[in-house]
Steps between C-alpha positions, in 0.01 A plus 500: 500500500756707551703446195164589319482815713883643404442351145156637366296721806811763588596541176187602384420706741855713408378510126149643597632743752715669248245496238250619778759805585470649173171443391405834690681681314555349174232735338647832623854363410350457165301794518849708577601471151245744376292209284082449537325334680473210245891482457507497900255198451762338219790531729298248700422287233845456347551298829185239388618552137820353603346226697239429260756387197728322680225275750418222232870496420583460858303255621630285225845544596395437884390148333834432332749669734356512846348749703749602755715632177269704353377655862890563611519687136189692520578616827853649406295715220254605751777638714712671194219608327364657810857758519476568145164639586574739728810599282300532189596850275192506341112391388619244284775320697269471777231319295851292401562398869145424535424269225864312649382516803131294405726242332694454841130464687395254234786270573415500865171498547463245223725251623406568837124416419619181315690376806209577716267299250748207524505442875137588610239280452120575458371502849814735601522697245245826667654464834852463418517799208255675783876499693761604235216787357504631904874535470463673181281712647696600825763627279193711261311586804862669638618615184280801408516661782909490537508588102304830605721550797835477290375696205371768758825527705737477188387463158260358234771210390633406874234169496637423220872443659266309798363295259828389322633464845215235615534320176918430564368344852189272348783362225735428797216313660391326144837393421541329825121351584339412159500127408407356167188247593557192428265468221410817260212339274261216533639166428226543197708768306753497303806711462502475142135593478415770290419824710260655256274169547493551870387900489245364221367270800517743718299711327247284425443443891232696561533558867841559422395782316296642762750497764710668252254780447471509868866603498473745233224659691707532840822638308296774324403601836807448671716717242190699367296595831786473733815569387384786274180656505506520956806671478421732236129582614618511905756777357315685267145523618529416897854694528695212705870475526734215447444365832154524516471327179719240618309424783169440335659239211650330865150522690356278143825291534461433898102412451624225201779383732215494794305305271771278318522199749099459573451520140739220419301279722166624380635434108585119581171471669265662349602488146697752286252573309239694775822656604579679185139597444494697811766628470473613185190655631681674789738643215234656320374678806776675575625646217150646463500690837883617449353809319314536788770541720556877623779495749767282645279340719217358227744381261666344762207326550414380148869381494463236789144381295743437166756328705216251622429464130864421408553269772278204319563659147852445528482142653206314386633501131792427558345185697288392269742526159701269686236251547426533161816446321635241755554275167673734300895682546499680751703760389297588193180472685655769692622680266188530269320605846716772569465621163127579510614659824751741317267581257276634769853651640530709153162636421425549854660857543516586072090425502468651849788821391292579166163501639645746823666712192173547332241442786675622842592284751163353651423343196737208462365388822130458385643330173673244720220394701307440186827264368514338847155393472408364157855285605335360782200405321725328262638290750175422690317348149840348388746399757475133626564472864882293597479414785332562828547257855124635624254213511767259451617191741882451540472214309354707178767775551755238428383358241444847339886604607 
């Protein structure tokens, strides 16, 4: 347990503090170059740009080479990448770094995922990725507000140097914890197999599909809602500072982390699929009362209502694409997964930037709830349930597992 601690939980929650220190101010950064709002939304999106080519590509190397290789490698990008950024002379090297630095996250995250999907079995699988997402999220839940505090007491690029800095220590602790399992794909596969069958499998899997949706949805709020149009509108129409703003992405981080382990157990019992319905639900919601929001206080509020949404938005999923690929390579399964999830990643904050450009900043908000929900009714007609252990005898459960 411990092993599995140093080798997958700390590490992840160095990676997600240092992206969680600069996702405060990663828009005003942006923003400090003199572009629009919309290119403020593209810097953003390079990062899921990057991610989105290379995820496919990756997970079929985490096949052939391994997965401790490609997460080792991906996390030495993060770390340069994240220097370069705060170094960067101009507009366009920045979007440079950026774009590098999605193909760094790709490597980890995908082989990470792919390891995870390897040693977890079906009736684990919500509770035990309910304990790696609350590390995660003790390092986003922290992160904000120490990005605001560093920007506000030296400079818009100092979380960037914090960032790089927590990267060098989660390689240290990758290089020295991370074992290879000892099997990568089903005895059922073969190496030689030809990847472009498998993704045509995959997406002929129609609850595959849906989880994958799922995914997209929660990414275009994550990088949409979140990361770009909260910062913007708290600065712009409510007048908050880089602290302030800060703290309110933490306060939605700290309710998901609040949330993460109870929801792990309440995804392998009840199902995935209710999971992601409601939450999908609870998503909605609150990005229709953030324009509602008139102070520090209220939006505060609305905040701690999306990071309930998140919680089962994030996990559920991931859960149930698991469960549904369990046949196929795990490493393309993941990989075609976290694609879907980039996509939402890119047109998140360029669909959320152009509508703010032409409609002012309350609008992307109402558009998203509308996106949220015809997604969730997707998933509710479509989606076949996993797995659930709720009604079932021990005997049934094992069986099933």
């Amino acid at each position: 347990m411990m092993n599995d601690v140093l080798s997958i939980y700390v590490p992840a929650f160095f990676i997600f503090l240092g992206m969680s220190i600069v996702s405060p101010i990663l828009p005003l950064y942006a923003e400090s170059f003199g572009v629009s709002f919309t290119l403020v939304a593209f810097a953003i999106s390079m990062y899921a740009l990057g991610r989105l080519v290379s995820d496919i590509p990756v997970g079929m190397l985490a096949d052939r080479s391994g997965r401790k290789r490609l997460m080792v490698l991906g996390t030495a990008i993060l770390s340069v990448t994240s220097f370069l950024n705060a170094n960067a002379a101009n507009f366009g090297l920045f979007l440079l770094y950026r774009t590098l630095e999605g193909v760094g996250s790709a490597m980890w995250i995908t082989s990470r995922q792919a390891l995870l999907a390897d040693i977890l079995k079906p009736h684990e699988r919500g509770r035990i990725m309910g304990y790696f997402q609350a590390f995660m999220l003790i390092g986003s839940a922290t992160g904000p507000t120490i990005g605001g505090i560093v920007a506000t007491i030296w400079d818009l690029r100092a979380p960037f140097y914090f960032y790089a800095v927590a990267g060098v220590v989660s390689l240290i602790l990758t290089v020295i914890g991370v074992r290879e399992p000892k099997r990568i794909d089903p005895p059922s596969q073969s190496k030689d197999q030809i990847s472009i069958q498998v993704i045509t499998r995959l997406m002929s899997n129609r609850t595959f599909i849906m989880t994958c949706l799922a995914t997209f949805t929660a990414f275009f709020i994550m990088t949409g809602i979140r990361a770009t149009i909260i910062p913007l509108y708290a600065n712009n129409a409510l007048g908050l500072n880089e602290i302030e703003i800060g703290t309110v992405l933490s306060f939605a981080t700290l309710m998901n982390l609040i949330m993460t382990v109870p929801m792990g157990y309440a995804i392998d019992y009840f199902g995935r699929k209710p999971i992601i319905v409601v939450s999908l639900v609870v998503q909605a919601a609150s990005a229709f009362l953030f324009p509602s929001s008139f102070n520090y206080v209220t939006i505060s509020l609305v905040a701690l209502l999306l990071g309930i949404g998140q919680s089962g938005a994030t996990q559920a999923p991931l859960a149930m694409a698991a469960d549904a690929t369990i046949e196929e390579p795990h490493g393309i399964a993941m990989g075609v997964y976290r694609c879907f999830g980039d996509i939402g990643f890119v047109l998140g904050p360029i669909t959320l930037g152009l509508i703010s450009d032409n409609y002012g900043l309350k609008m992307p908000f109402y558009s998203t709830s509308v996106i949220v929900l015809a997604s969730m009714i997707l998933v509710a007609a479509f989606a076949n349930e996993t797995y659930r252990s709720r009604g079932k005898t021990r005997a049934e459960r094992e069986i099933r597992e």
